[in-house]
C-alpha positions in Angstrom: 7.1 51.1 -15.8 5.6 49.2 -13.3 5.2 45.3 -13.4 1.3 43.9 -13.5 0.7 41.2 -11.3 0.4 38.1 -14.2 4.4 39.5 -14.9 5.3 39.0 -11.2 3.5 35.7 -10.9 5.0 34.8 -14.9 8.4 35.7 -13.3 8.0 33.5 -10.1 6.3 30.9 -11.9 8.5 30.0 -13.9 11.6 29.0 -11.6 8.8 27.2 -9.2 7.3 25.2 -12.0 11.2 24.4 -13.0 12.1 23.0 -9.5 8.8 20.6 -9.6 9.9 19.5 -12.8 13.2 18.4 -11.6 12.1 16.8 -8.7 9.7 14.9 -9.7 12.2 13.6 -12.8 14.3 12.7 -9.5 11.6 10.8 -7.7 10.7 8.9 -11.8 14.5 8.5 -11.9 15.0 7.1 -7.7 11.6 5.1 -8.7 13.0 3.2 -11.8 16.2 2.6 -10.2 14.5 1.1 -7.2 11.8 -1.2 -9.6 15.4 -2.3 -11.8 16.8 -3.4 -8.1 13.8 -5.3 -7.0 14.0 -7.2 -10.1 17.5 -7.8 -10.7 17.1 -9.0 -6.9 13.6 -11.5 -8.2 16.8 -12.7 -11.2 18.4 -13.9 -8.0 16.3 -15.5 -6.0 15.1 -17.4 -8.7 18.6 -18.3 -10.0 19.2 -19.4 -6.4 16.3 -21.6 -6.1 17.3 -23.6 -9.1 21.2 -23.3 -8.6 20.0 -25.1 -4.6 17.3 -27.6 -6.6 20.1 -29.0 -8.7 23.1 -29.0 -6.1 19.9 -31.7 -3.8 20.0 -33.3 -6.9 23.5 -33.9 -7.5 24.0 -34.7 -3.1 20.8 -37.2 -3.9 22.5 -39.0 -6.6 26.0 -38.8 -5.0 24.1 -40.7 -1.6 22.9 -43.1 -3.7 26.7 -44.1 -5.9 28.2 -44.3 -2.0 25.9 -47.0 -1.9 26.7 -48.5 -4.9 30.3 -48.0 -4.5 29.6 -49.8 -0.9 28.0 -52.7 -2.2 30.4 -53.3 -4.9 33.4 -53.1 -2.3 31.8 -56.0 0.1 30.7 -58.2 -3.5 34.3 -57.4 -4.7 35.7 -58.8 -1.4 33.5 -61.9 -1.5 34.5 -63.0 -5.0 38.1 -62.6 -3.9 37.5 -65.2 -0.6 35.5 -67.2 -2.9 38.6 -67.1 -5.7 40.8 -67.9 -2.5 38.7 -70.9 -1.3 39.0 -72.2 -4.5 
């Protein structure tokens, strides 16, 4: 009982067509995995950009209530010499 050649290739066929299956489910699987990190790493960036946009903000408006608080310490210290002088 001899095997025919479409048995022998059938027979090695099979185990081949089984290991290019699971590689290339690997390489889908690596793929995806990769394309998740990229955008989970785009999240970030983005989240960065306006985490940094707001913290100028806040140092801009901070800067400008020094001032504020500057110029109300110096108007506060006149209207005392002027209360003084009176």
């Amino acid at each position: 009982m001899a095997m025919s050649i479409f048995e022998w290739t059938s027979l090695l066929l099979a185990p081949l067509t089984g290991v290019a299956s699971w590689l290339a489910a690997t390489r889908l699987r690596q793929n995806r995995t990769i394309r998740e990190m990229q955008q989970t790493i785009f999240n970030l960036v983005e989240e960065n950009k306006r985490v940094y946009s707001e913290l100028t903000e806040a140092r801009r408006e901070i800067v400008g209530l020094s001032a504020q608080v500057a110029q109300l310490t110096l108007e506060n210290a006149e209207l005392k010499q002027m209360i003084e002088n009176l």
